[in-house]
C-alpha positions in Angstrom: 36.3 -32.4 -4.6 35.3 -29.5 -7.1 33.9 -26.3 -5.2 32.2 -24.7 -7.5 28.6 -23.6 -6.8 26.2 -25.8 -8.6 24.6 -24.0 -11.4 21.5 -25.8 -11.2 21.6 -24.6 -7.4 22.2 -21.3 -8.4 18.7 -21.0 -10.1 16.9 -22.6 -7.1 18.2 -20.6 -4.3 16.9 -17.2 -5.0 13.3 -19.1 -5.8 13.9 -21.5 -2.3 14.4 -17.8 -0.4 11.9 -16.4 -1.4 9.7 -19.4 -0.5 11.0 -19.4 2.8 11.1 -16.1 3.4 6.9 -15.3 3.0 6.5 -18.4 5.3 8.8 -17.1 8.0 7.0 -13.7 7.4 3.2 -15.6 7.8 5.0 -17.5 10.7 6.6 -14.3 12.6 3.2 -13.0 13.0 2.3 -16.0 15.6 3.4 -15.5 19.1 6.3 -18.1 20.1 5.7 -20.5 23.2 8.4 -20.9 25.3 7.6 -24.6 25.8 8.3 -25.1 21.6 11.6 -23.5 21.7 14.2 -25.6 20.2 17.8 -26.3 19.3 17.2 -24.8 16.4 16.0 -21.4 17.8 18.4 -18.6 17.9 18.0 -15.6 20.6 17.1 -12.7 18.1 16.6 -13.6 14.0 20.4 -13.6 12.1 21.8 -10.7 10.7 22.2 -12.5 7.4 19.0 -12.4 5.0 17.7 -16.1 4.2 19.1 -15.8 0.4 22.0 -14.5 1.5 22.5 -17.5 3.8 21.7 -19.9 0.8 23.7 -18.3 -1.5 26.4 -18.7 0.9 25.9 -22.0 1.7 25.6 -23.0 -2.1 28.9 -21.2 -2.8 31.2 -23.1 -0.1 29.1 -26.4 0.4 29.5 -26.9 -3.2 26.1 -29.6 -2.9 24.1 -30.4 -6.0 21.4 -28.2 -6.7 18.8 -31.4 -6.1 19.9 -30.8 -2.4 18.4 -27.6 -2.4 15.0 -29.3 -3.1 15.4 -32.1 -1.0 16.4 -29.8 1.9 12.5 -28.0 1.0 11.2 -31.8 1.0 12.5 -32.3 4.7 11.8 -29.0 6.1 8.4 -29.8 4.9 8.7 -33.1 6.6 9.4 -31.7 9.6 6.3 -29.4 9.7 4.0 -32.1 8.6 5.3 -34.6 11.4 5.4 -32.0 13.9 2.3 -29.7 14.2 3.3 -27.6 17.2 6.9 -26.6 15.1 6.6 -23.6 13.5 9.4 -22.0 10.7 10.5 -19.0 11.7 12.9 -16.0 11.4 14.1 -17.4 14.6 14.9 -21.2 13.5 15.3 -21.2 9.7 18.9 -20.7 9.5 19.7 -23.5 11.5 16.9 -25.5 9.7 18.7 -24.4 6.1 21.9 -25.5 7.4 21.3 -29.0 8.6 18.7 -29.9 6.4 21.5 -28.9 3.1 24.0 -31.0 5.1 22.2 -34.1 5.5 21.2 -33.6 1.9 24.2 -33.9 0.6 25.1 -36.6 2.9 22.5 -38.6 1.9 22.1 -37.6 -2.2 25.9 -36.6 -3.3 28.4 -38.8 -4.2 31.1 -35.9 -2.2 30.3 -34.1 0.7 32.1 -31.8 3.1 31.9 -33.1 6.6 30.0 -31.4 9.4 32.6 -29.6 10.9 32.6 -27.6 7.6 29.5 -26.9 7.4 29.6 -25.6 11.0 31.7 -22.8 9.6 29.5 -22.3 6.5 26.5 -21.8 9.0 28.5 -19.5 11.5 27.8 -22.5 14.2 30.1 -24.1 16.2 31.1 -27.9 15.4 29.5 -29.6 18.8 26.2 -27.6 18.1 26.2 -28.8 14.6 26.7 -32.4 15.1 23.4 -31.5 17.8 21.1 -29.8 15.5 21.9 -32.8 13.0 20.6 -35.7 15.6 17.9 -33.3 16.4 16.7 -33.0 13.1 16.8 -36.6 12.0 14.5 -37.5 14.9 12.1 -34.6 14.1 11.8 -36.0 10.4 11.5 -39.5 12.0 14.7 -40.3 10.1 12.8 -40.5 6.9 15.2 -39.2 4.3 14.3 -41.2 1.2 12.4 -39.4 -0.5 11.0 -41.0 -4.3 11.4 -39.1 -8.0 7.6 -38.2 -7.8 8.2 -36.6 -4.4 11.1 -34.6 -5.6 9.6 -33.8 -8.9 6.5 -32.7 -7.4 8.4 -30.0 -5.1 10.9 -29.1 -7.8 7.2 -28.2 -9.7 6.2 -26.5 -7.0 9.7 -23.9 -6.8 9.7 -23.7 -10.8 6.0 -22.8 -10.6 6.6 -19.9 -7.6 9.2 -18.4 -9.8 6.7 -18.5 -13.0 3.8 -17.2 -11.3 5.7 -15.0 -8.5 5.2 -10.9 -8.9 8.4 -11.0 -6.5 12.0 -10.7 -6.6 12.5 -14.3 -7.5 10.7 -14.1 -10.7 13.6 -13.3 -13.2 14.7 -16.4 -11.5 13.5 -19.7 -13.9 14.3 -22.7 -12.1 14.9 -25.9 -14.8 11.9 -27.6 -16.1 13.0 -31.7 -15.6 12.4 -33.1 -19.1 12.6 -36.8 -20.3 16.8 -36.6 -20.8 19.6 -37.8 -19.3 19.8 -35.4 -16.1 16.5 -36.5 -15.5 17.0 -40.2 -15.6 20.4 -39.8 -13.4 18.1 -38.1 -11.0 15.9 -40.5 -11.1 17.8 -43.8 -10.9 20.3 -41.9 -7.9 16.9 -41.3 -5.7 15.6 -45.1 -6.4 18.8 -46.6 -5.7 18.9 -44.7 -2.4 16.0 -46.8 -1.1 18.1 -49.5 -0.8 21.3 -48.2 1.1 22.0 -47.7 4.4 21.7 -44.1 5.5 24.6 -43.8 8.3 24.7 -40.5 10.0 27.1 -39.6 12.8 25.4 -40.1 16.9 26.4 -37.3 18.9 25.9 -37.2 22.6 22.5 -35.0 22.6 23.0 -32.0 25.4 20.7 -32.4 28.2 19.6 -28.5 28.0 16.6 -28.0 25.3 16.0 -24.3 24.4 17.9 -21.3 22.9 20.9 -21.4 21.5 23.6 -19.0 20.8 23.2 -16.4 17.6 25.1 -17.1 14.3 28.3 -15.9 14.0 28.9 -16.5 10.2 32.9 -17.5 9.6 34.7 -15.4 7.4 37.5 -17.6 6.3 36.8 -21.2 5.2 39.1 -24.3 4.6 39.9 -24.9 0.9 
């Protein structure tokens, strides 16, 4: 499996963080109920900045860069489905780091398995395979997601970066044009609709709240 960073990825994360970044910063204004604390809710907010943690996880997940916006589509998912959860400084690490995982599980051809990704993230391997059951339910396990849908939010990221007076704007995320990237896209979403999504069933802990903070792995397999 080639690790190399996507470059289309590359374009997307710095926009995608800074996206996520002035929601968190709307968000972290709101005071937190306990009663809406979840698995994916860390203690204090990580020491690692939200591009940082993209950029890492684009640099040893090796996902296409399409996961990047489909990992927006389902965060967005979740918020729409759930009114009473609320992105955060507290929660969007965790959110970044399943959401990219099942991603990739679900869009790429190759994909690292979850204990991987536990050590990209800086969480352990049992709390991974957790956060990735919990967030399937909260998205109601609605992962397809069509070419207008994806389009639309890829629109929305290239447009932030155009309009954006912020750090992102050197930043130009690809216009999708009427070629043959485009139509790969296009034809890999569709044909999605008709497989069957598996996803590994953990054992769900019994406890609900706050978890552990990040410890973010130095050393990685190969």
């Amino acid at each position: 499996m080639d690790s190399r960073p996507d470059r289309t990825g590359k374009t997307i994360v710095p926009v995608l963080a800074c996206v996520l970044n002035q929601l968190c910063a709307r968000n972290d204004r709101l005071a937190l109920d306990p009663k809406y604390v979840s698995k994916f809710h860390a203690l204090r907010p990580p020491g690692i900045t939200i591009r940082d943690y993209l950029e890492r996880i684009a640099k040893y997940a090796a996902c296409s860069g399409e996961c990047f916006v489909l990992a927006l589509v389902y965060i967005d998912r979740i918020i729409q489905s759930n009114p009473s959860f609320v992105v955060n400084s507290l929660n969007i690490h965790r959110l970044l780091i399943t959401s990219v995982m099942i991603s990739a599980k679900f869009f790429d051809d190759q994909y690292f398995n979850n204990a991987y990704y536990a050590k990209v993230g800086g969480v352990p391997c049992k709390e991974m395979n957790s956060l990735e059951v919990e967030f399937l339910f909260l998205t109601n396990f609605s992962l397809f997601v069509t070419y207008d849908t994806y389009k639309q939010y890829h629109t929305e990221l290239r447009n932030h970066a155009t309009h954006s007076s912020c750090d992102c704007n050197p930043y130009r995320v690809p216009e999708l044009i009427a070629n043959p990237t485009e139509q790969d896209i296009h034809k890999k979403i569709e044909q999605k609709a008709s497989d069957e999504v598996t996803m590994m069933q953990t054992e769900t802990p019994q406890i609900r709240g706050q978890s552990r903070d990040m410890e973010i792995t130095a050393s990685l397999p190969h």
